[in-house]
C-alpha positions in Angstrom: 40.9 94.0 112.8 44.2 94.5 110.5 46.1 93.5 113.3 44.7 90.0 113.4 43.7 89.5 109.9 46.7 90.8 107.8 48.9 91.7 109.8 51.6 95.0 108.9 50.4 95.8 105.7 47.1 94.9 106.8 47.6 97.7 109.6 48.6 100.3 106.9 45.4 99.4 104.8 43.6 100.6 108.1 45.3 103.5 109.1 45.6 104.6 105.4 41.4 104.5 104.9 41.0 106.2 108.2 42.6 108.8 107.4 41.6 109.4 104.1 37.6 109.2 105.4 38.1 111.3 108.3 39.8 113.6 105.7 37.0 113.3 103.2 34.5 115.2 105.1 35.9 118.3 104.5 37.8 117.7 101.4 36.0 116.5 97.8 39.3 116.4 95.8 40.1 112.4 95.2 44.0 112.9 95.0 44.5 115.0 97.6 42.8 112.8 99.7 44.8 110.0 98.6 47.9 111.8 99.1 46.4 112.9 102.9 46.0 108.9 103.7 49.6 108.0 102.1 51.3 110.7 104.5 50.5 108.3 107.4 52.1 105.0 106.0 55.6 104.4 104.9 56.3 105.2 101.4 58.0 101.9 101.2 54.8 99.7 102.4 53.4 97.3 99.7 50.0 99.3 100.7 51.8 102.7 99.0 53.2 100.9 96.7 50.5 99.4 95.0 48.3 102.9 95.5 51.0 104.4 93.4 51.1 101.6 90.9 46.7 102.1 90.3 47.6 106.0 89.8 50.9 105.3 87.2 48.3 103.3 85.2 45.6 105.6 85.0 48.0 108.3 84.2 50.1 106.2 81.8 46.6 105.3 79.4 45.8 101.9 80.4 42.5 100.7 80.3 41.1 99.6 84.4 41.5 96.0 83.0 44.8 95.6 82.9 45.4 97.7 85.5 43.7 95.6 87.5 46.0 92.5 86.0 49.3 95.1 86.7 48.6 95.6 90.1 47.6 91.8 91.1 50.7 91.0 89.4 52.8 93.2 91.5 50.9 92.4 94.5 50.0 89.0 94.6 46.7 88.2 96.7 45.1 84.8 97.4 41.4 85.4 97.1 41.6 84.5 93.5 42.5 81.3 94.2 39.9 80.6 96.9 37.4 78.6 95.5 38.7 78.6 92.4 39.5 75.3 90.2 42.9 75.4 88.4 41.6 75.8 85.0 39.9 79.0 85.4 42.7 80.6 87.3 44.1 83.6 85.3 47.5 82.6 84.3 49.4 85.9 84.1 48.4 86.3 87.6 50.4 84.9 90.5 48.7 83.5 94.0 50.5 85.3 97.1 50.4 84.2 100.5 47.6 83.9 102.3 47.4 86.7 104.6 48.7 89.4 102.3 45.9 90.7 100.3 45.6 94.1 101.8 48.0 95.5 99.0 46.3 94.2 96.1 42.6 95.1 97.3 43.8 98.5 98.6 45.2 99.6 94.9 42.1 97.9 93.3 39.7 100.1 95.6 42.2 103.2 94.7 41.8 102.0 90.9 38.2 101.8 90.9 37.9 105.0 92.3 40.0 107.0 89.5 38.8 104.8 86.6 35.1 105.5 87.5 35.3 109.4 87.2 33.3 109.9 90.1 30.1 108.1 89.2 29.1 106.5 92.1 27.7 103.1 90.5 30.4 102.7 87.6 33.2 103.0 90.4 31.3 100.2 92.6 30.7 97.7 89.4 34.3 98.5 88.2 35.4 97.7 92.0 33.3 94.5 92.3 34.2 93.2 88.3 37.7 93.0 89.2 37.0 90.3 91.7 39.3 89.5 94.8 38.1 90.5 98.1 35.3 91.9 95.6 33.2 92.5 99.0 35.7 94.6 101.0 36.5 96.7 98.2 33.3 98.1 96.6 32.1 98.7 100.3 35.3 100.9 101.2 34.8 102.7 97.9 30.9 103.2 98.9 31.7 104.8 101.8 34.7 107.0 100.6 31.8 108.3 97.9 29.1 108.3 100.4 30.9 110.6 102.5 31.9 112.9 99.6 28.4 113.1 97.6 26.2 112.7 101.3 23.0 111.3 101.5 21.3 113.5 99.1 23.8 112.8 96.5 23.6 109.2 96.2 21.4 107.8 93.3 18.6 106.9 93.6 18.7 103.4 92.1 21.6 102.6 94.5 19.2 103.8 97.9 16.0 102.9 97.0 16.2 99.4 96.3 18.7 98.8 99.4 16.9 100.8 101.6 17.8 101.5 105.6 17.2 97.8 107.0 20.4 95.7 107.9 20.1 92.1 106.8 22.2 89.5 107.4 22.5 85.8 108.4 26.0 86.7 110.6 24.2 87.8 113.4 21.2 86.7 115.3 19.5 89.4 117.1 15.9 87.9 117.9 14.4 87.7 121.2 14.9 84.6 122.9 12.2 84.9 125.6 11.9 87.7 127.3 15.2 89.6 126.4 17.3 90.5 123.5 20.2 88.1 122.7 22.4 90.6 121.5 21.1 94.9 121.1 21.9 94.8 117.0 20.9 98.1 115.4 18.4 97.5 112.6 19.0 99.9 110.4 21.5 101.6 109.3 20.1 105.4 110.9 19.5 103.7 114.3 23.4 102.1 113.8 24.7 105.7 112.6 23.0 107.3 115.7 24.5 105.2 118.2 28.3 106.3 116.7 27.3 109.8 117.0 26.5 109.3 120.4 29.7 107.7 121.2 32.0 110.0 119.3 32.3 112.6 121.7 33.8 109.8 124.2 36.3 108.5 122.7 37.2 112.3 120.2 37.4 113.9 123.7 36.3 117.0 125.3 39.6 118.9 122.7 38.1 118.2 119.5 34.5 117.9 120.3 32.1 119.8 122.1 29.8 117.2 124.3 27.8 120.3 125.9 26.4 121.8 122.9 22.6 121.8 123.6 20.9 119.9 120.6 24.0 118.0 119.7 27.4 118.7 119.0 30.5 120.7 116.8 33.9 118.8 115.7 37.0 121.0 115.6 38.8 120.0 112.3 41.9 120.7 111.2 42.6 123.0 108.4 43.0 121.5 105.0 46.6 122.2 104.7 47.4 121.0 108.3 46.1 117.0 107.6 48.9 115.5 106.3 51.0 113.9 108.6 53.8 115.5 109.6 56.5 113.4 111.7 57.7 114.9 114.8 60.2 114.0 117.4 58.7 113.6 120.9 62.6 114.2 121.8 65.4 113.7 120.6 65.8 110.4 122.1 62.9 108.6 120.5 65.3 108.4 117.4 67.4 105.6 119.5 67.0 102.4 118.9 65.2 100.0 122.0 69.0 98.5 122.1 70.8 102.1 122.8 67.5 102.8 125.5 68.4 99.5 127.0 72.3 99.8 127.9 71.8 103.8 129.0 
C-alpha cells in the first residue's frame, strides 16, 4: 500500500508502524516503542525526522497546537488543501506535494500519542482535531492503544456505541442470487479470526507453532533484542550494484 500511494517515505511510514505494533504486544512503554519502530528506517527519512520533531516539542513545552503547526511546517502535506477554499487555508502553513503526506501524518499520530498522556479518547480527539489525513491518523493511534490497553481496557463509551459490526459503503458484500459477491467479514471478531487463522502461514513453522491442539504460541523476541540491528549478509553486500556488475 505505501508502495503505490506514497511512495519511499510512504514505505518507511509502513515499516516504521509495523514494527512498533508487532513490538507493542509485549512492551507498554510509548518511547521505547517508538525508538523500536525508528531502528528500522533511516535516521535521515522525513518519516524520523518529523517523529523526532513531535517529541522535541513535547519535551521543549509547547502546547499540541502548535506542535501540530511546527511539524506541518516542516513537513508539508497536501490534505489540507484538499477541499479547502483559499481563504480558510492556514497561512503559516505550506501545501507540499501531493504524494508526500506520510511525514506530516506520521509525526501528528506520534504527537497525539504523547500529548494525550495515555488516555485513550483525548489521544484520538487530539489526533482527529489536528486535521490532515485526520482518518488515517486517529485509526493508527487506536490500534497502537488498542493493542497496549486490550479489549478489556478500552472505555466503554469508545466500544459500546461502535460495537463489533463493520459498516461501510466501500464494499458491497450482499448476495446477488444465490452466492456471495465478495466473502467480507462482518464484524470485526469474525475479521480478527480469519488473521489468526492465517498467521501461522505466512509467521512460519520458526516463530509459530501451527500444531498446538486448541490453537497456537508465537515465539517473541526478547525486549532488548527488537531493535534492529544491521548486519552484513557478507562482506560484499556493502558494494555498490556498479562494483557487482564489472566483477
Amino acid at each position: 500500500d505505501g508502495c503505490v500511494d506514497h511512495s519511499h517515505e510512504g514505505l518507511y511510514g509502513e515499516i516504521f508502524f509495523a514494527a512498533l505494533q508487532s513490538a507493542a504486544f509485549i512492551i507498554s512503554d510509548k518511547y521505547e516503542l517508538i525508538n523500536i519502530g525508528l531502528s528500522y528506517i533511516p535516521a535521515d527519512s522525513a518519516v524520523a525526522k518529523a517523529v523526532r520533531t513531535a517529541i522535541n516539542c513535547y519535551e521543549s513545552g509547547l502546547d499540541w497546537k502548535t506542535a501540530r503547526k511546527r511539524i506541518l511546517q516542516e513537513y508539508p502535506g497536501s490534505f489540507g488543501a484538499l477541499g479547502t477554499r483559499k481563504e480558510d487555508m492556514e497561512e503559516d502553513i505550506p501545501v507540499g506535494k501531493i504524494g508526500w503526506d506520510a511525514p506530516s501524518n506520521i509525526g501528528l499520530t506520534i504527537m497525539s500519542w504523547i500529548y494525550g498522556a495515555d488516555d485513550f479518547g483525548e489521544c484520538l480527539c487530539i489526533a482527529a482535531r489536528c486535521g490532515e489525513d485526520a482518518d488515517c491518523t486517529a485509526a493508527t493511534l487506536g490500534a497502537i492503544m488498542g493493542i497496549i490497553m486490550g479489549m478489556d481496557g478500552l472505555p466503554e463509551n469508545w466500544i459500546k456505541p461502535i460495537g463489533d459490526g463493520i459498516s461501510t459503503i466501500c464494499i458491497n458484500n450482499r448476495e446477488h442470487g444465490s452466492r456471495m459477491v465478495m466473502s467480507v467479514p462482518r464484524t470485526v471478531t469474525e475479521l480478527t479470526d480469519r488473521v489468526l487463522r492465517l498467521t501461522p502461514s505466512f509467521l512460519g513453522r520458526q516463530w509459530c507453532d501451527i500444531l498446538n491442539p486448541g490453537g497456537y504460541c508465537i515465539d517473541t523476541l526478547e525486549p532488548q533484542n527488537m531493535k534492529n540491528h544491521a548486519e552484513y549478509i557478507s562482506y560484499w553486500e556493502k558494494d555498490s550494484f556498479e562494483k557487482k556488475l564489472q566483477r
